[in-house]
C-alpha positions as CSV (number, residue, x, y, z in Angstrom):
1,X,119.4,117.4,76.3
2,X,117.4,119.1,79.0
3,X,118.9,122.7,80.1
4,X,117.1,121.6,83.7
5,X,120.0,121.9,86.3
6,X,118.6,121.8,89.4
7,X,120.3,124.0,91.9
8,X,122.8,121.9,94.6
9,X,121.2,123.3,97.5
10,X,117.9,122.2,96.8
11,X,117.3,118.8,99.0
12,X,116.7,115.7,96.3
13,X,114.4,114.1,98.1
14,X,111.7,116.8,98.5
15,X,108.5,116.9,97.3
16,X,106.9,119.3,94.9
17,X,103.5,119.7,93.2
18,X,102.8,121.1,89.8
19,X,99.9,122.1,88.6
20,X,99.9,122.7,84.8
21,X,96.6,124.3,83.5
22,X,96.4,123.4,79.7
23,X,94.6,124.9,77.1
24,X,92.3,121.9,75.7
25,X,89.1,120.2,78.0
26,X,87.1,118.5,75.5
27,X,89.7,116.3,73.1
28,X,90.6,113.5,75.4
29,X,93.4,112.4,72.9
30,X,95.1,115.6,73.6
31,X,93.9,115.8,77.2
32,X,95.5,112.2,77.3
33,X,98.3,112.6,75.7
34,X,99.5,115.6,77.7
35,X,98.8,114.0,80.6
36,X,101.2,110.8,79.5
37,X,104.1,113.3,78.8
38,X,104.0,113.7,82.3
39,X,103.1,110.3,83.9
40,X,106.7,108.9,81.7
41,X,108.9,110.8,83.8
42,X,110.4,108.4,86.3
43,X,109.4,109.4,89.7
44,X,106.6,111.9,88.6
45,X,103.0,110.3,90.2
46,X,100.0,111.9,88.5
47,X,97.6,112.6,90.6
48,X,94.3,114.0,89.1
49,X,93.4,115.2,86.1
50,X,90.2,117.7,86.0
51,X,89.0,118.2,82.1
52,X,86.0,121.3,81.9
53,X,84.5,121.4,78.6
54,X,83.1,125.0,78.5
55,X,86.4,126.0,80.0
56,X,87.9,123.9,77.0
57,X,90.9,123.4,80.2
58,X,92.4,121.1,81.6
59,X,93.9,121.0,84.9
60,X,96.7,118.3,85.7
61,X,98.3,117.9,89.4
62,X,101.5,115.5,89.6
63,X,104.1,115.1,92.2
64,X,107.3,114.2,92.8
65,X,111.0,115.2,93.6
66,X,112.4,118.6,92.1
67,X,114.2,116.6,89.5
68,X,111.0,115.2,88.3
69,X,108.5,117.4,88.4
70,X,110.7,120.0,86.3
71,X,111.3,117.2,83.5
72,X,107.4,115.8,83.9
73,X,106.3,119.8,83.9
74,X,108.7,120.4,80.6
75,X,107.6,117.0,79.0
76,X,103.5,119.1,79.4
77,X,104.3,122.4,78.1
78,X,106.0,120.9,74.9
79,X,103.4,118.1,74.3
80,X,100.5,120.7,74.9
81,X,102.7,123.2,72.5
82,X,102.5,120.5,69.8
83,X,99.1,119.3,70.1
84,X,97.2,122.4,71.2
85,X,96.7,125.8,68.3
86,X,96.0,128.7,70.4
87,X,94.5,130.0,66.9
88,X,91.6,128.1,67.1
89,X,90.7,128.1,71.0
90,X,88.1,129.8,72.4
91,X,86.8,128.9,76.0
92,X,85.2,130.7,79.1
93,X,88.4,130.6,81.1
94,X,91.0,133.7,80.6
95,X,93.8,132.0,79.1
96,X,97.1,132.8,76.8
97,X,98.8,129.9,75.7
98,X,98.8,125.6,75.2
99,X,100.1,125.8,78.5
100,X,98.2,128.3,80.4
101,X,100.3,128.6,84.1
102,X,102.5,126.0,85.1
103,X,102.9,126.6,89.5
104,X,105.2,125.0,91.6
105,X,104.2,124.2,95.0
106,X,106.2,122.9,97.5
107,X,105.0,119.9,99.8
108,X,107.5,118.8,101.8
109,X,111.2,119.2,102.6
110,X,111.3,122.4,100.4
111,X,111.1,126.2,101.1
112,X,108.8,128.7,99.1
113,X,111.7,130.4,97.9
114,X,113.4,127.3,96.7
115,X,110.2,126.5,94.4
116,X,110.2,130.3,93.1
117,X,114.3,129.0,92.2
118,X,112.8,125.6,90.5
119,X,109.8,127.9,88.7
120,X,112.8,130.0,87.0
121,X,115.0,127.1,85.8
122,X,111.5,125.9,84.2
123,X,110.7,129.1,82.9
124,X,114.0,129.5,81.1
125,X,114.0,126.1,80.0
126,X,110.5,126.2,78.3
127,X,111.7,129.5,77.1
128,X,114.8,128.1,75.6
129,X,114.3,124.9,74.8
130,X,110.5,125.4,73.5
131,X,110.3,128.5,72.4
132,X,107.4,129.2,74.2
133,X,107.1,132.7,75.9
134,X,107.2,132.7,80.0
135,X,106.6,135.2,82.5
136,X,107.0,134.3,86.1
137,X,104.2,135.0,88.9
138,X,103.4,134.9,92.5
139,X,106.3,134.0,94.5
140,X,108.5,133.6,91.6
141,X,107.5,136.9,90.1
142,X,110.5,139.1,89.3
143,X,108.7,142.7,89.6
144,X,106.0,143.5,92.4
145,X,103.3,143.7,89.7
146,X,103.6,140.6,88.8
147,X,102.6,138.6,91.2
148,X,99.4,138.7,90.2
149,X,98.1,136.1,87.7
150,X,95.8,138.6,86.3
151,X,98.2,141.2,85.2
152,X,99.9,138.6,84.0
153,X,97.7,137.0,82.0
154,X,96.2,140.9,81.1
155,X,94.8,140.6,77.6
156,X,95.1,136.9,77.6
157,X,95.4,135.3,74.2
158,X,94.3,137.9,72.0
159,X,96.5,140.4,73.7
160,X,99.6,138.3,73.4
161,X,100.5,139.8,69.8
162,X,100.5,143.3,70.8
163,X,102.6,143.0,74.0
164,X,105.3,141.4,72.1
165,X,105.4,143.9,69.0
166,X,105.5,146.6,71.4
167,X,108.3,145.3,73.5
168,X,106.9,147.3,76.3
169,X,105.9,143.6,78.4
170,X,108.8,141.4,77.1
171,X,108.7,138.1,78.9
172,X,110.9,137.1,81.7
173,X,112.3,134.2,79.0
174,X,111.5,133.2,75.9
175,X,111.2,134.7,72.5
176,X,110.0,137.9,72.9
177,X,108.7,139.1,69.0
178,X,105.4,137.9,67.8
179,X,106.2,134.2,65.1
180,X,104.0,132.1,64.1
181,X,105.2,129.6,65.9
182,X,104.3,131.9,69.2
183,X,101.2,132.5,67.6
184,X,100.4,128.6,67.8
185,X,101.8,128.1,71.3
186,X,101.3,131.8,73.1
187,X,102.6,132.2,76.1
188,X,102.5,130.3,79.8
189,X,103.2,131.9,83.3
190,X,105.2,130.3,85.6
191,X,105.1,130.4,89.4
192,X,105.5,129.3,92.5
193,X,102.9,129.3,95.4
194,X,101.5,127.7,98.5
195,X,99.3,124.7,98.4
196,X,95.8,125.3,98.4
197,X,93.3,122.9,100.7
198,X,90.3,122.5,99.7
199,X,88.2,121.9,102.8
200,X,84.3,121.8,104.0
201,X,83.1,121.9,107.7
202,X,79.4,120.5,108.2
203,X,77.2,122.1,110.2
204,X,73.9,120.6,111.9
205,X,71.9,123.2,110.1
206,X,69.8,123.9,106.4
207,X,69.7,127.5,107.5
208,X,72.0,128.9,104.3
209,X,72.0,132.5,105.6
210,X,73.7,131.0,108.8
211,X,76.2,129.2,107.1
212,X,77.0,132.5,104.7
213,X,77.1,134.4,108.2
214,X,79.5,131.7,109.8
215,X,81.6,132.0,106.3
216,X,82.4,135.9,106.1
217,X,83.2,136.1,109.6
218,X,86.5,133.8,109.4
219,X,87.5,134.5,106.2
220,X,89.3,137.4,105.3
221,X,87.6,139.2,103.0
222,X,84.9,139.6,106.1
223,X,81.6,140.9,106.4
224,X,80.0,143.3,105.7
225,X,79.1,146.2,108.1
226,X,75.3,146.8,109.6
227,X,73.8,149.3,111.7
228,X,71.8,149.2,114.2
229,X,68.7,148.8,112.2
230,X,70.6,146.0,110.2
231,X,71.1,148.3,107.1
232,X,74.3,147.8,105.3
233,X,76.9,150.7,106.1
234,X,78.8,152.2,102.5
235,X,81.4,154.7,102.2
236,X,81.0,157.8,100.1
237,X,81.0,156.4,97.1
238,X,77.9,153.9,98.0
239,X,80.4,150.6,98.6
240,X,79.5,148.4,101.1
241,X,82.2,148.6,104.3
242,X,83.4,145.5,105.8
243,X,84.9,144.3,109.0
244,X,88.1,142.0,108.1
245,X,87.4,138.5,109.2
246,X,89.3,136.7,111.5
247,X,91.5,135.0,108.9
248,X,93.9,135.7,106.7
249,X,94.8,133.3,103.5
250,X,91.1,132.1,104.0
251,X,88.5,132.5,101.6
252,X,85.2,131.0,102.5
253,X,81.1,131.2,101.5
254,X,78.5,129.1,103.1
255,X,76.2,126.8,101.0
256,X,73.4,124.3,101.1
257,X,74.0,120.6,100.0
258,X,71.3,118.5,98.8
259,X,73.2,114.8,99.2
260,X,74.0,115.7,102.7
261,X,71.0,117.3,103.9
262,X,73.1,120.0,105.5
263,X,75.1,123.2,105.1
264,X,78.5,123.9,105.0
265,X,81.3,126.4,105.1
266,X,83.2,125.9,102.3
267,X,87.0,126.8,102.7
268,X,90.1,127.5,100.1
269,X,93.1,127.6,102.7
270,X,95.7,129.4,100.2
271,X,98.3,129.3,103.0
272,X,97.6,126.6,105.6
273,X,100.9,127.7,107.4
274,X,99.5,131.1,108.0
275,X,96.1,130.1,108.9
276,X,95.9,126.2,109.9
277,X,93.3,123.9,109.5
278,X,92.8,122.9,113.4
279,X,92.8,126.9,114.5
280,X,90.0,127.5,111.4
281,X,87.9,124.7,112.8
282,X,88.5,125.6,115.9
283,X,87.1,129.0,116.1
284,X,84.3,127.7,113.3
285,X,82.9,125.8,116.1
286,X,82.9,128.7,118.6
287,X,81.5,130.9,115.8
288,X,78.4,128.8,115.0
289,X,77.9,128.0,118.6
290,X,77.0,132.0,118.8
291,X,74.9,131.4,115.8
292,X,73.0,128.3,117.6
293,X,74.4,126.2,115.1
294,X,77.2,122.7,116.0
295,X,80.0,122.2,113.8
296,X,79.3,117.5,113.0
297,X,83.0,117.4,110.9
298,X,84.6,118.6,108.2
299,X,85.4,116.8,104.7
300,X,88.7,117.2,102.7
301,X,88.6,117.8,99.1
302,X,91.1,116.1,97.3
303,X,94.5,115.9,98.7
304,X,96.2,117.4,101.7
305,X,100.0,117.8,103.0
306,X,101.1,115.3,105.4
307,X,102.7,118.9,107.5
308,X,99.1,120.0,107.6
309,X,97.3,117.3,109.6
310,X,100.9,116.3,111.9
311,X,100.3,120.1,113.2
312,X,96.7,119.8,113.9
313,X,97.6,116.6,115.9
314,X,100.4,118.1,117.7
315,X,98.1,121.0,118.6
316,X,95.4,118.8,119.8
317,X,97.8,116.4,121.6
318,X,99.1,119.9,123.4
319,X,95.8,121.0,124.3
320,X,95.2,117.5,126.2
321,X,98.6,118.7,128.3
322,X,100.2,115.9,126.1
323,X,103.6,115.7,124.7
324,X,103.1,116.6,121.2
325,X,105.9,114.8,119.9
326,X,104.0,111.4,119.2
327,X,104.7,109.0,116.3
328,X,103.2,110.3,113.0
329,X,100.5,107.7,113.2
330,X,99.1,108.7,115.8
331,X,99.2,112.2,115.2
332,X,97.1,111.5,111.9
333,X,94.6,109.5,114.4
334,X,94.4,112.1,116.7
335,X,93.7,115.4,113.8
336,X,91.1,113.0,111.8
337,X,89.2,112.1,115.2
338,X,89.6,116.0,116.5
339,X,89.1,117.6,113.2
340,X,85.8,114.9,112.4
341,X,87.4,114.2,109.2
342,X,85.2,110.9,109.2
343,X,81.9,112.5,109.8
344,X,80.2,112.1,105.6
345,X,82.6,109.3,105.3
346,X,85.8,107.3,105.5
347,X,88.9,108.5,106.0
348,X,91.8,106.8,104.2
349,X,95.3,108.4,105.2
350,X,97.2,106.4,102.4
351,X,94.9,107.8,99.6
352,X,94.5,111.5,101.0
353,X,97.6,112.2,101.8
354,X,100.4,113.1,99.5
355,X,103.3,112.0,100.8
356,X,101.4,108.6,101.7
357,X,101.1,108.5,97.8
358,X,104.3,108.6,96.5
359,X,105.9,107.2,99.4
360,X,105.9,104.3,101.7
361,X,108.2,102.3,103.9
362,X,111.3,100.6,102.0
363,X,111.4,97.1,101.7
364,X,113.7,96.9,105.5
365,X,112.0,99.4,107.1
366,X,108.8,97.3,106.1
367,X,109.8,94.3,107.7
368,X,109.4,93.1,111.3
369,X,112.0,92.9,113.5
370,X,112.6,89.2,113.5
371,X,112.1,89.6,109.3
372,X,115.0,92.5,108.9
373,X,117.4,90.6,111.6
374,X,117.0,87.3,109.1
375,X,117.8,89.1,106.3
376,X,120.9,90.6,108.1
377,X,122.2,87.2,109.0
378,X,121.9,85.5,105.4
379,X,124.2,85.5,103.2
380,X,123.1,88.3,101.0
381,X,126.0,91.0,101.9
382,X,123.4,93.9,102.0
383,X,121.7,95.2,104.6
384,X,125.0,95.5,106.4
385,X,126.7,97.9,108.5
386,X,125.4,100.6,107.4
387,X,121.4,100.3,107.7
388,X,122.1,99.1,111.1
389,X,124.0,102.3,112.1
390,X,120.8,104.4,110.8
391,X,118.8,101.8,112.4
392,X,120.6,102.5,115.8
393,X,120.0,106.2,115.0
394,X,116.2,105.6,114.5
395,X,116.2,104.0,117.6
396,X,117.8,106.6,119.5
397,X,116.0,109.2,118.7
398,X,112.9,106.7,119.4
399,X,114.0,106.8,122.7
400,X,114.2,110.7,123.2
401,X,110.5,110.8,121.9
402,X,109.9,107.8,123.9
403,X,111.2,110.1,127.6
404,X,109.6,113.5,126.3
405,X,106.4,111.9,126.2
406,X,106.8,110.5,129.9
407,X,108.1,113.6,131.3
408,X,105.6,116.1,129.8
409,X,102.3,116.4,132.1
410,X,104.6,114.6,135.1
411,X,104.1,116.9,138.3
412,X,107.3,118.2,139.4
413,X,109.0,118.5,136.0
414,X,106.7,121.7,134.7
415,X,110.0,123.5,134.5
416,X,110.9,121.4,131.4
417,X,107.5,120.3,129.5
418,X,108.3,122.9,126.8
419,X,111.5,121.7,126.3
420,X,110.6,118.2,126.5
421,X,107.8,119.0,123.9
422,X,110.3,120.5,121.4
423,X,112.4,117.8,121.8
424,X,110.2,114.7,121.4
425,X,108.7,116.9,118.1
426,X,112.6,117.2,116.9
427,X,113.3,113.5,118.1
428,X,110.4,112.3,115.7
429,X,111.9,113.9,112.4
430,X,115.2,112.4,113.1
431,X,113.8,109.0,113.5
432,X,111.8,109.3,110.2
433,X,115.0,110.4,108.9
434,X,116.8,107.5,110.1
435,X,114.5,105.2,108.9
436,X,114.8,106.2,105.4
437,X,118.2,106.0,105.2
438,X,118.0,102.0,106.8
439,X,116.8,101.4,102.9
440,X,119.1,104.2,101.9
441,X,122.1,102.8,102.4
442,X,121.1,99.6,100.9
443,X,120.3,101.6,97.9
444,X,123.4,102.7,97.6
445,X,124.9,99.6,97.9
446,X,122.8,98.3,95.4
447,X,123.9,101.1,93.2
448,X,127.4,100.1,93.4
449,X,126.7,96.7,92.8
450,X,124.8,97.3,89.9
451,X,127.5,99.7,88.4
452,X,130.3,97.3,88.9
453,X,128.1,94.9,86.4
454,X,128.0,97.3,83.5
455,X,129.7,95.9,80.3
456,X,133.5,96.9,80.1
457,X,134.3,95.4,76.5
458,X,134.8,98.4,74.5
459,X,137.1,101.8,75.9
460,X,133.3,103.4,75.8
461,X,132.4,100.7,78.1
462,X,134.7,100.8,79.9
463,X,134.7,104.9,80.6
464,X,130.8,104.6,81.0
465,X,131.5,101.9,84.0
466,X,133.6,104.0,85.6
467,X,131.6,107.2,85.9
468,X,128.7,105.0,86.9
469,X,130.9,103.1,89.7
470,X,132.2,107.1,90.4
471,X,128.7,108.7,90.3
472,X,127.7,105.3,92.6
473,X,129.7,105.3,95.0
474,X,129.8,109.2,95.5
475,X,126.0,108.3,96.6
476,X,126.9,105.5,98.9
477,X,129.4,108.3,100.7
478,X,126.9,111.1,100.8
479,X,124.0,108.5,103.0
480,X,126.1,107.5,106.0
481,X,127.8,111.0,106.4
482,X,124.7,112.3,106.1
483,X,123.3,109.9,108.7
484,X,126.7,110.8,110.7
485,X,125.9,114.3,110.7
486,X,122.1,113.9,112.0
487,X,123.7,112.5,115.0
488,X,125.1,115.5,116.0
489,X,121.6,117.0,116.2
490,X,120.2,114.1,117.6
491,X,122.8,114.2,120.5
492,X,121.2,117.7,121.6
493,X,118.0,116.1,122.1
494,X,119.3,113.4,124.2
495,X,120.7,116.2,126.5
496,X,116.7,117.2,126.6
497,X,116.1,113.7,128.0
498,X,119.1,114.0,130.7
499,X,116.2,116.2,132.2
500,X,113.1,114.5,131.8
501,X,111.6,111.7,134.1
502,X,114.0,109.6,136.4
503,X,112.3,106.9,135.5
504,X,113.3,107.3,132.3
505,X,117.2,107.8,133.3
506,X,118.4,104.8,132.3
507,X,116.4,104.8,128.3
508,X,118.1,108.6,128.1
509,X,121.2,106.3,128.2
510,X,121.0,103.7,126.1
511,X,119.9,106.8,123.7
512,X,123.5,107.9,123.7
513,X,124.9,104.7,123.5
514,X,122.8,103.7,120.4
515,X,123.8,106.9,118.7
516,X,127.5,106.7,119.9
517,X,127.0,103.3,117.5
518,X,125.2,104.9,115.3
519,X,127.7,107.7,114.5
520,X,130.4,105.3,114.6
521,X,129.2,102.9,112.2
522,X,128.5,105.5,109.9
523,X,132.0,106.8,109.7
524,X,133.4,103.6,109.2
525,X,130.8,103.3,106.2
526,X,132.0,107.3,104.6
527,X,135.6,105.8,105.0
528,X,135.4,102.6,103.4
529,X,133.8,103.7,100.4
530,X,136.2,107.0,99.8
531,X,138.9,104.3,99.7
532,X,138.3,104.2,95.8
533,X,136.6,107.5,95.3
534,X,139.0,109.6,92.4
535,X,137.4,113.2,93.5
536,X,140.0,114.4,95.9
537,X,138.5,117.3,96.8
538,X,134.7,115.8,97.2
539,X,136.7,113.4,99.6
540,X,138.8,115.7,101.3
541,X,135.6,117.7,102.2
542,X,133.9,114.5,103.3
543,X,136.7,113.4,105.4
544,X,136.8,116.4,107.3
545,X,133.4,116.4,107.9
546,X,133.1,113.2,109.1
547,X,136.0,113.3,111.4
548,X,134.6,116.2,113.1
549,X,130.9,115.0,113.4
550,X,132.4,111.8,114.9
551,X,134.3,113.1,117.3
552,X,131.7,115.5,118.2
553,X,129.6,112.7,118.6
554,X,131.6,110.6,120.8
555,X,132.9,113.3,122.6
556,X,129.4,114.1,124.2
557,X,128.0,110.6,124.5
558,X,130.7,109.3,126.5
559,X,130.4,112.3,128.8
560,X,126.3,111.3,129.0
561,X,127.2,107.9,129.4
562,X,129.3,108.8,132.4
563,X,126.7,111.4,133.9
564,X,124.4,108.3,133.4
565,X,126.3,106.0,135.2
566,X,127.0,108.4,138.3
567,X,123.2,109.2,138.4
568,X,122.5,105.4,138.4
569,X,125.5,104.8,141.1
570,X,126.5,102.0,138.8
């Protein structure tokens, strides 16, 4: 049994990226079989796998929730452990075990610091369970020094031995004495880090020397310092100086390419949250304007966060004096178009970005509107009540978005466009989130269902039934109080509307109303199901909670409503 326990506070439904780098590039049946270890984890979506033969590595990139992307990560390290002798590899990459690093990255609905938690319950799993030596890096490093891969990995393979004998560099878990058995495996270094985009921008140029000029000035290793006579400036000891460039997280070069006929700047973003794609591009194109040079597009390489283009729509939307807090569609629409993501090529959202993977509209959500309704009015006794109350909640905060978006750029309401901004943004997340949990909730219904048929003939049966029905309906609890508790948010941002467009008065109200339902349908969903929950205290807790997020709730939309109806003079 797995020693994986994945801390409570980390959100279930996130999604992380792991990027195993393994020790083998030219046997496919190794390469193949590594890879297969990973793609048999339920819910772990492989995808790419990038074999270099005179690296003799292989790197892997899956995704998936924490859960499974810890178990698809552990299910690599010990298949690469069995298949892979680190006695007989040799390659041009610094490396020190089967499993050479193993980073977590987190892609949505996770913080950094909750991957660095996830990197060290793998790294003490591989390290019990495997045997295999870890030490922990970049964010999940546990001493300053090493953070850095390359102290980490200092004296790679053959080095390995010598650090363990000596004791002076145990390993943050793991065996820490020299085996055989190490000797087969080495070691791996775990971590946690940002995501890294991969990104060109085209210019209308074959000049190279223009496009390496346009490169060091943004990123932020810079460029190096001339004088007037265009002679390189050094320091004492003969080093070249340079002026920082105006990025950080950036590292860029400029480069000729033959299929394209053009040049381009060539960009790692190691931290798109500290320097964004749309304020790179931006200033790219005002850079090579000085240079005499136009920016045509830029092409993604590989994969990109779904977070990464929504901000560079928002931003564009906002520079347009335009409510930024448009549906996600459109946001993608607008950062492809501003960013010229389609200038070599197609651009297909569902295939280049992650999320649109892994994940796509549940079966109701899917549906039309005349579709879902039908399916409501059958006989089948799920959806019910409580997709419709998270469908009420969706709409609501469809509506918010929906009055933002008219109020914003409106003469006479400047005094609230920021707000009104913020809130149609905030109004977008909770709608998503409301969507989701319209299949949710039939999920969880399902789950039941499916719990209740479990055999019951023997006592073991019997016991198993119960902690499925248990585990079951503890699940279809936890989706409407969660849905319950959104409302509460969701209320603030109908307060935002109060102030928006009087045009727009009456939507602002049926906003409240539809949560008010919402909220309420949600509560009556937590209580019917802790009717025949046996964990007092889980129920107690959810009780409370949902009491007090209900009346919360209702509380403040009958007080709208009211305020709605005096402003209407109905």
């Amino acid at each position: 049994m797995s020693r994986l326990q994945i801390p409570a506070h980390i959100p279930t439904d996130a999604i992380v990226e792991c990027v195993p780098n393994i020790s083998e590039g030219r046997d496919r049946a190794i390469i193949d079989a590594v890879v297969a270890a990973a793609a048999a984890v339920d819910g772990v979506t492989v995808l790419d796998v990038d074999p270099g033969k005179a690296t003799n590595r292989t790197v892997i990139t899956f995704v998936g929730s924490p859960a499974a992307v810890l178990e698809g990560a552990l299910a690599v390290v010990r298949t690469a452990r069995d298949r892979i002798d680190m006695r007989k590899h040799s390659g041009a990459h610094p490396r020190m075990g089967a499993t050479d690093v193993c980073p977590l990255v987190p892609v949505s609905g996770i913080t950094m610091e909750q991957c660095a938690e996830l990197a060290h319950v793998l790294g003490r799993a591989i390290g019990d369970e495997l045997g295999v030596p870890v030490w922990f890096y970049e964010r999940a490093a546990t001493r300053p020094e090493r953070a850095n891969l390359a102290t980490v990995r200092s004296g790679e393979y053959e080095g390995l031995s010598a650090r363990l004998v000596d004791g002076g560099d145990a390993p943050d878990a793991g065996p820490a004495l020299w085996s055989d058995a190490v000797a087969k495996s080495g070691a791996t270094a775990v971590g946690a880090r940002p995501f890294l985009i991969a990104y060109n921008i085209n210019l209308n140029t074959t000049n190279t020397k223009k496009a390496m000029k346009i490169a060091a000035l943004i990123r932020e290793k810079g460029i190096l310092r001339r004088d007037a006579q265009q002679e390189i400036v050094r320091d004492a000891d003969g080093n070249g100086i340079r002026d920082p460039g105006m990025f950080k997280c950036i590292k860029a070069i400029g480069w000729y390419i033959e299929e394209y006929g053009r040049c381009q700047v060539s960009i790692n973003f190691t931290d798109y949250t500290v320097s964004s794609l749309h304020d790179v591009v931006d200033a790219t194109r005002r850079v090579a304007d000085q240079e005499g040079v136009v920016v045509t597009g830029s092409e993604l390489v590989g994969l990109v966060p779904l977070d990464a283009l929504t901000r560079a729509g928002r931003h564009y939307l906002g520079r347009q004096g335009l409510n930024p807090g448009a549906p996600e569609a459109e946001l993608i629409e607008v950062a492809v178009q501003s960013l010229g993501l389609r200038d070599l090529g197609p651009f297909d959202a569902r295939e280049r970005i992650i999320e649109h993977r892994i994940r796509q509209d549940g079966p109701l959500v899917g549906k039309t509107v005349r579709a879902f309704v039908d399916t409501l009015s059958s006989r089948a006794p799920a959806p019910g009540g409580g997709s419709v109350a998270a469908l009420c909640g969706a709409l609501g905060a469809g509506l918010v978005a929906m009055v933002g978006q008219l109020t914003t750029g409106k003469a006479g309401y400047e005094a609230t466009w920021a707000a009104q901004d913020a809130a149609a943004v905030q109004a977008q997340a909770l709608k998503e989130a409301f969507l989701a949990d319209v299949d949710a909730d039939t999920a969880a219904f399902d789950g039941i269902m499916a719990a209740f048929a479990l055999p019951k003939g023997t006592l073991d049966e019997k016991k198993a039934r119960r902690a499925a029905v248990q585990a079951a309906t503890r699940v279809a609890i936890e989706v409407p109080l969660a849905v319950l508790e959104r409302c509460v948010g969701a209320v603030d941002v109908v307060e935002v509307a109060l102030q928006g467009n009087e045009n727009a008065r009456s939507d602002a109200g049926v906003a409240a109303l539809v949560l008010r339902a919402c909220a309420e349908g949600a509560y009556y969903n937590v209580n019917i199901n802790l009717g025949g929950f046996r964990d007092e205290a889980f129920a107690a807790d959810a009780r409370s909670r949902s009491k007090a997020a209900f009346d919360a709730v209702r509380t403040r939309c009958d007080e709208i409503g009211a305020r709605v109806r005096s402003q209407l003079n109905a």
